[in-house]
C-alpha positions in Angstrom: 90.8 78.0 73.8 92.6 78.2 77.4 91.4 80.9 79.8 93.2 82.1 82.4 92.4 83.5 85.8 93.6 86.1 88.1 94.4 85.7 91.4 93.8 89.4 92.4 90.6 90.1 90.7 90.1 86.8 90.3 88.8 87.7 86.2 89.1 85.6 83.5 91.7 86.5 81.0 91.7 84.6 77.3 94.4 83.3 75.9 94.9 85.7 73.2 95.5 88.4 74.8 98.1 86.5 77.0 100.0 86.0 73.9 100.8 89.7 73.8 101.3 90.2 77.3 102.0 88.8 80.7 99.8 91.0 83.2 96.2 91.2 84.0 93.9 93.6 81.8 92.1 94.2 84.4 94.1 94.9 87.8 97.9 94.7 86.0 98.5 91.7 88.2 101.2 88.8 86.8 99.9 85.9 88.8 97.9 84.3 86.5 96.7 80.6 86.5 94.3 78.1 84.7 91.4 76.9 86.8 90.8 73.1 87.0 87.0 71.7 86.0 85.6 69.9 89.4 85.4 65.7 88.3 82.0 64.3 89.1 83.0 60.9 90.8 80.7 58.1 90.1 80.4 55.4 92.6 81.1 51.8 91.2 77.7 49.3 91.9 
């Protein structure tokens, strides 16, 4: 499951609930995006 987040509020919004509509639940907002997981680099011996 993909969750979303708002730029305003800066909430999590679930997938779901984008499938029924475009805005934020929270703050009505339609810049949504999907936040990237941080890498942990490992250094090569």
């Amino acid at each position: 499951m993909t969750e979303y987040k708002c730029f305003e509020c800066d909430k999590v919004v679930s997938e779901d609930y984008l499938r029924k509509k475009i805005r934020c639940p929270y703050c009505g907002s339609k810049m949504l995006f999907k936040p990237r997981s941080t890498l942990a680099k490992v250094k090569a011996i």
